[in-house]
C-alpha positions in Angstrom: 85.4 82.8 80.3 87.4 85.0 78.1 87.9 88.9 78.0 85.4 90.4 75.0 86.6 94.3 75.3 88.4 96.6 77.4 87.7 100.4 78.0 89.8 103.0 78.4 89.0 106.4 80.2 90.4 109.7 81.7 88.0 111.5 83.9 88.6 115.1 86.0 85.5 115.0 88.6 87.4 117.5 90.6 90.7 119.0 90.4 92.8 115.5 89.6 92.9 113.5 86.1 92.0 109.8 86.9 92.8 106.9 84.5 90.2 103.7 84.7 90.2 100.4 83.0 87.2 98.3 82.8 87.4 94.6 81.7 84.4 93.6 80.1 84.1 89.3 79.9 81.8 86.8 78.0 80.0 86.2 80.8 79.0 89.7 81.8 81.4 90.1 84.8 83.6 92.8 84.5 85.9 94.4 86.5 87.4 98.2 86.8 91.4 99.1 87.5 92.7 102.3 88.1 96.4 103.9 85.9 96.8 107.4 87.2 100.0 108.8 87.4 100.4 112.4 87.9 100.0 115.1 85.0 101.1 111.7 82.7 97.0 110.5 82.9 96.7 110.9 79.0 100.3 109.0 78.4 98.9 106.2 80.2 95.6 106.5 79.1 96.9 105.9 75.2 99.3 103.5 76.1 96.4 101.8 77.5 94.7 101.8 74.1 97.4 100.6 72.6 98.3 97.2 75.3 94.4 96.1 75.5 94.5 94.4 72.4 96.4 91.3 73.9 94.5 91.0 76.8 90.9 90.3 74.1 90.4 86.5 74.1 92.2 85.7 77.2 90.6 84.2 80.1 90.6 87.0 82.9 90.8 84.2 85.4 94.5 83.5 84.7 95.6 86.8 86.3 99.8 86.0 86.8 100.1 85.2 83.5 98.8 88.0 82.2 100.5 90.0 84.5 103.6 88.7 82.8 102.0 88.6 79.0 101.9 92.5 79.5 105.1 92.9 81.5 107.0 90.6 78.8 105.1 92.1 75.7 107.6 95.0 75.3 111.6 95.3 75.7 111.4 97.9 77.4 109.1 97.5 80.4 110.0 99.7 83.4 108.9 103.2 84.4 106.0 105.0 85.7 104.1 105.2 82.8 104.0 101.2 82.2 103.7 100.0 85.4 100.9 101.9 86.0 99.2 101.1 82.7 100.2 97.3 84.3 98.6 98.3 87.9 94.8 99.1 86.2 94.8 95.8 84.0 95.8 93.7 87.7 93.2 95.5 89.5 90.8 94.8 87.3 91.6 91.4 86.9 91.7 90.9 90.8 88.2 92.6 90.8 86.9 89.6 88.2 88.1 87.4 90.2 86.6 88.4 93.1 83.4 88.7 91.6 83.4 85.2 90.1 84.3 84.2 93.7 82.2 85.9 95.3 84.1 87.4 97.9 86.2 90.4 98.2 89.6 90.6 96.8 91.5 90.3 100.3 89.8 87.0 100.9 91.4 85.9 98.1 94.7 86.5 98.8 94.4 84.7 102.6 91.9 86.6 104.5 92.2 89.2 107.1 95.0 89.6 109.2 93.4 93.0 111.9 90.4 94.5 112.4 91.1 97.0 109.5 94.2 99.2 108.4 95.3 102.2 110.0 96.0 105.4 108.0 97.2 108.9 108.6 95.8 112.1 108.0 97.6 115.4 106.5 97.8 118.6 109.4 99.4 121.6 108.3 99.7 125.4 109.6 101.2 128.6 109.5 103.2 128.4 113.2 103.3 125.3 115.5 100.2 126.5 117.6 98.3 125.9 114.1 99.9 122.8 113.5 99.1 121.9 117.1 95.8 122.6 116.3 94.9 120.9 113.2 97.1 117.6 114.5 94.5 117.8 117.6 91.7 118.1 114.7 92.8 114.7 113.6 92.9 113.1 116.8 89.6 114.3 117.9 88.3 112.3 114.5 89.8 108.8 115.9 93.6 109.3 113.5 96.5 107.3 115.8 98.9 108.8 113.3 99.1 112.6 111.5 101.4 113.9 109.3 102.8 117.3 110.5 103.9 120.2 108.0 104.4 123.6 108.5 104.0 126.0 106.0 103.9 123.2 103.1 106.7 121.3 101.8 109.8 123.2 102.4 108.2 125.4 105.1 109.8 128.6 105.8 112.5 127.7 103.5 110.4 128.7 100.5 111.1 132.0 100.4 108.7 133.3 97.9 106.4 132.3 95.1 107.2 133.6 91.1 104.2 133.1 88.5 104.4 131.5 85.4 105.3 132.2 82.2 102.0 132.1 81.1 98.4 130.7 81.6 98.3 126.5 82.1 101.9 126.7 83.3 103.2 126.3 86.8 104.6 129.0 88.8 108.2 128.7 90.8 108.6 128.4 94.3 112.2 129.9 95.7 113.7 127.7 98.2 116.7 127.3 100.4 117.0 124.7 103.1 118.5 126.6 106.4 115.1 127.8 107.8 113.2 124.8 107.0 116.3 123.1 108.9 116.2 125.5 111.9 112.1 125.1 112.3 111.3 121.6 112.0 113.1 120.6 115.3 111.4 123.9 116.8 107.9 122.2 115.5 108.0 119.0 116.6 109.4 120.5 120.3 106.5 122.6 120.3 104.0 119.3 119.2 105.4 117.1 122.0 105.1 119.7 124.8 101.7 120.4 123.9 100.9 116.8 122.9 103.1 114.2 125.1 104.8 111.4 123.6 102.7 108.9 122.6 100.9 110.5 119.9 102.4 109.2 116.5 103.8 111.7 114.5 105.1 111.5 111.0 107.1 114.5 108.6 107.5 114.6 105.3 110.8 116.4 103.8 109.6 115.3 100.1 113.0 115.3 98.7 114.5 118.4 99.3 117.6 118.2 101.7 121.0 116.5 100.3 121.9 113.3 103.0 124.3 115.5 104.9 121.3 118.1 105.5 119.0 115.5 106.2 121.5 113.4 108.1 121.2 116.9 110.6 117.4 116.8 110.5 117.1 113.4 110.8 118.9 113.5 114.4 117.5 116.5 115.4 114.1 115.1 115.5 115.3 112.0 116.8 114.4 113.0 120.6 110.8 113.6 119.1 110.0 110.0 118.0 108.7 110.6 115.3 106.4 107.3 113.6 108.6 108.2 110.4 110.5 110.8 108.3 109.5 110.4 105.2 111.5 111.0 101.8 114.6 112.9 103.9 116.6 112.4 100.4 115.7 111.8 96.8 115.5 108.8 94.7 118.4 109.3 93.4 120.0 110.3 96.2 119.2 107.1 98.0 122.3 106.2 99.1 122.4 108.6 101.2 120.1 107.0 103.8 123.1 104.8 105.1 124.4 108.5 106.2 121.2 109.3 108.0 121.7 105.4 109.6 124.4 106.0 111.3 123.8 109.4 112.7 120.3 108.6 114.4 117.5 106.0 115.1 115.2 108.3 113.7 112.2 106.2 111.5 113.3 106.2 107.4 110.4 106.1 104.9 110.9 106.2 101.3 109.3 105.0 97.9 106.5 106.4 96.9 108.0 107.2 93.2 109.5 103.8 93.1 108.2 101.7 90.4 110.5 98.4 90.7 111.0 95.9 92.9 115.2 96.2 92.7 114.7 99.8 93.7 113.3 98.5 97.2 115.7 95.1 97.6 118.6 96.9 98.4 116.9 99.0 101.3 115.5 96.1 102.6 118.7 94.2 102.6 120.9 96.9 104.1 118.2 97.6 106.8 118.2 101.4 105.7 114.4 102.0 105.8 111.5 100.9 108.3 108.4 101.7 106.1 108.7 101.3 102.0 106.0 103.9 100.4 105.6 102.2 97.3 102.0 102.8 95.9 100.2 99.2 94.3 99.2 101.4 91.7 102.8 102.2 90.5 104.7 99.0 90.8 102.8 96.4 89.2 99.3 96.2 91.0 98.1 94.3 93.7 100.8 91.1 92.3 103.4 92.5 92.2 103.0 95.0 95.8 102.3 92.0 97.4 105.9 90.4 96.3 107.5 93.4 97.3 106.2 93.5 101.0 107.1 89.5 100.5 110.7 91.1 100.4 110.3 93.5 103.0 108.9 91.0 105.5 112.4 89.0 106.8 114.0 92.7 107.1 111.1 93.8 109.5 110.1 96.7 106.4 106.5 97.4 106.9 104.3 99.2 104.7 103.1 102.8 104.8 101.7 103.0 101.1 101.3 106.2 99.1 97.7 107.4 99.3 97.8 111.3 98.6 95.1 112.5 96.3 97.0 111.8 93.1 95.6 108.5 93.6 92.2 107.8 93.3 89.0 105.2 94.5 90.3 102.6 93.0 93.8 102.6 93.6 92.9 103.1 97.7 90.7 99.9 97.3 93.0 97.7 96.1 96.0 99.1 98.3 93.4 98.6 101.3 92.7 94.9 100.3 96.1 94.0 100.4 97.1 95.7 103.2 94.5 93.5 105.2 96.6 90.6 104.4 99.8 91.4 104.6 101.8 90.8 107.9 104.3 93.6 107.9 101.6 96.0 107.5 102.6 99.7 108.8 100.2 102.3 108.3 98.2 104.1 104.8 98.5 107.5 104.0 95.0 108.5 103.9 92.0 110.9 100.9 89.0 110.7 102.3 87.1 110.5 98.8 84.0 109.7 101.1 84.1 114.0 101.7 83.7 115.0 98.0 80.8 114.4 96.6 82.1 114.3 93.2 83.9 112.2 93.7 81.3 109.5 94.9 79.4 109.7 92.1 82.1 108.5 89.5 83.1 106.1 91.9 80.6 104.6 94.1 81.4 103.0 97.6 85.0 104.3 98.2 86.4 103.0 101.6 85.1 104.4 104.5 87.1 105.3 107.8 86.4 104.6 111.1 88.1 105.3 114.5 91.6 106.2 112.7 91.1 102.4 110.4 89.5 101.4 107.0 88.8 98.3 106.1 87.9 97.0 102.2 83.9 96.8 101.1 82.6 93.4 102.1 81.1 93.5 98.4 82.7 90.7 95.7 86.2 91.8 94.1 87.4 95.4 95.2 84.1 96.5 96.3 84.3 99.5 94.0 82.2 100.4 91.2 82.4 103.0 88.2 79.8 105.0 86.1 81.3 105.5 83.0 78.5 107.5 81.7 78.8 110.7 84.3 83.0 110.0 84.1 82.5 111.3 80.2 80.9 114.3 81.7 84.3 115.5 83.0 86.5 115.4 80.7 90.5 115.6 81.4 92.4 118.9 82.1 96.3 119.5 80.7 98.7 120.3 84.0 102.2 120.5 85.6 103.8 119.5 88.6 105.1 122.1 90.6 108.5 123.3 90.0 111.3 124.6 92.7 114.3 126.7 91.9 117.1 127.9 94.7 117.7 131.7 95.2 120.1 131.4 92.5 118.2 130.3 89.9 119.0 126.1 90.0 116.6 123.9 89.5 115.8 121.8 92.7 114.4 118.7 93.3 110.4 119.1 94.3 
């Protein structure tokens, strides 16, 4: 069996840019991988264009070495951009493989390990009664975990909105840290009273505190119990988690911009998180995710992979295979892709959920599919990420 071409495409069904690969073989099996990063689609898209031509002639079966044929093809060979354009050639290889198997990819990397993977949902409100009732929302629908925010990231702490410069750019958010400080413990006091203690709760500060400021959080919310806080400091400011370790026992998740494996070792080996957010798509695929939690495993790291709607289909199918596996398994942020229409369309059979879990399609490889003919219909739109300033006028992390 050898690989005869390789497609490349950027599609915008909805609101988000998604990148696919499909592997097309000698035999007529092919298989479909997935490269989005965020407002970069295009980047990867080209670079994609530009990588296929090694992969023609090879046999798809053979999917570490060409895992390390792509990764070793260029000297420089870290990033976002790369490792993404790495994730959708795995995938699709995976799905090949699973489809000359027969079986779906997680039987082929050992079977299943539980009854399905649990995931977490996004509530959200104005005040904590609204919070309160949009986490009750997702409990009603079978969630054992939910992710509470108030207000957005940044909550009260954003203290107004600027518009842009001009049409296609993003506006400015203002921010300053004390209110968002001052309400989050106020929240999840509010959540717990109304709510008890079992119910698992999860907060994401997406990067905005420095370690002192979150240190403060962090053990603020610590009578709350919360399932994890999530990104309390940024990637660059990772060392300061050993600050937020030693003031509290509060749950540390991180990593859901990490790309590389020696970003996550020394976490693991310091015992400074409890769930790595790494997303398959960004680090390497479903190879090199599953070396990762490999790492994680003897430090009692359990996964809690990136899932927001940045990602797409195909990206949640192969992070759902593996997460069957895996034993250090933790939780998946959950898009329920199932809800938009759109959506299905380009990308038949996404994963379904059930009683708060998901399991992968029972169908050979990812259990995914792809009409490239009605992808072509939406074409990609230009965008930016958001972008946060301080009252003063400094830029701030987002």
């Amino acid at each position: 069996m050898r690989i005869t071409e390789v497609r490349v495409f950027v599609t915008c069904p909805l609101r988000q840019n998604y990148v696919v690969l499909k592997i097309l073989t000698d035999e007529g099996v092919y298989g479909v991988g997935e490269g989005t990063v965020m407002s970069n689609e295009v980047v990867v898209a080209r670079y994609l264009e530009h990588i296929k031509e090694l992969l023609i002639g090879q046999d798809p079966r053979n999917s570490e070495d060409l895992w390390h044929l792509i990764f070793r093809s260029g000297y420089w060979r870290s990033g976002p951009v790369f490792k993404a354009a790495l994730s959708a050639i795995d995938f699709a290889l995976w799905d090949v493989k699973g489809k000359i198997a027969n079986l779906p990819v997680y039987q082929l990397l050992g079977g299943a390990s539980r009854r399905g993977v649990t995931v977490y949902g996004h509530a959200g409100g104005r005040e904590p009664k609204e919070v309160e009732d949009s986490v009750r929302s997702f409990l009603e629908r079978g969630y054992k975990v939910v992710r509470c925010q108030m207000g957005g990231y940044g909550g009260s702490g954003v203290l107004r909105h600027e518009p842009p410069l001009r049409e296609g750019l993003p506006g400015i958010d203002i921010f300053e840290p004390p209110r968002y400080l001052l309400e989050m413990p106020r929240l999840f006091e509010h959540l717990r009273n109304a709510l008890g203690m079992e119910v698992e709760l999860c907060h994401d500060v997406h990067e905005q505190l420095t370690p002192t400021e979150a240190a403060w959080l962090a053990k603020r919310l610590e009578p709350y119990r919360l399932f994890f806080l999530e990104d309390p400091v940024s990637l660059e400011e990772r060392e300061g988690l050993r600050l937020i370790r030693q003031s509290c026992a509060t749950h540390l998740a991180i990593g859901e911009i990490f790309t590389e494996r020696e970003e996550c070792l020394p976490l693991f080996q310091e015992r400074l998180i409890d769930y790595i957010r790494i997303a398959p798509l960004h680090v390497g695929g479903i190879t090199e995710a599953r070396k990762i939690l490999t790492l994680a495993e003897p430090f009692s790291v359990k996964s809690a992979f990136h899932g927001a709607g940045d990602l797409g289909p195909i990206s949640q199918a192969a992070a759902v295979h593996l997460q069957m596996v895996i034993p250090n398994f933790g939780v998946q942020e959950w898009t329920d892709f199932r809800s938009q229409q759109a959506l299905c369309d380009v990308f038949p059979t996404p994963c379904e959920l059930h009683d708060g879990m998901t399991r992968p399609n029972e169908a050979p490889g990812l259990g995914i599919d792809f009409n490239e003919e009605l992808a072509q219909k939406f074409p990609p739109r230009s965008y930016y990420m958001p972008m946060l300033r301080r009252a003063d006028g400094t830029m701030h992390r987002f």
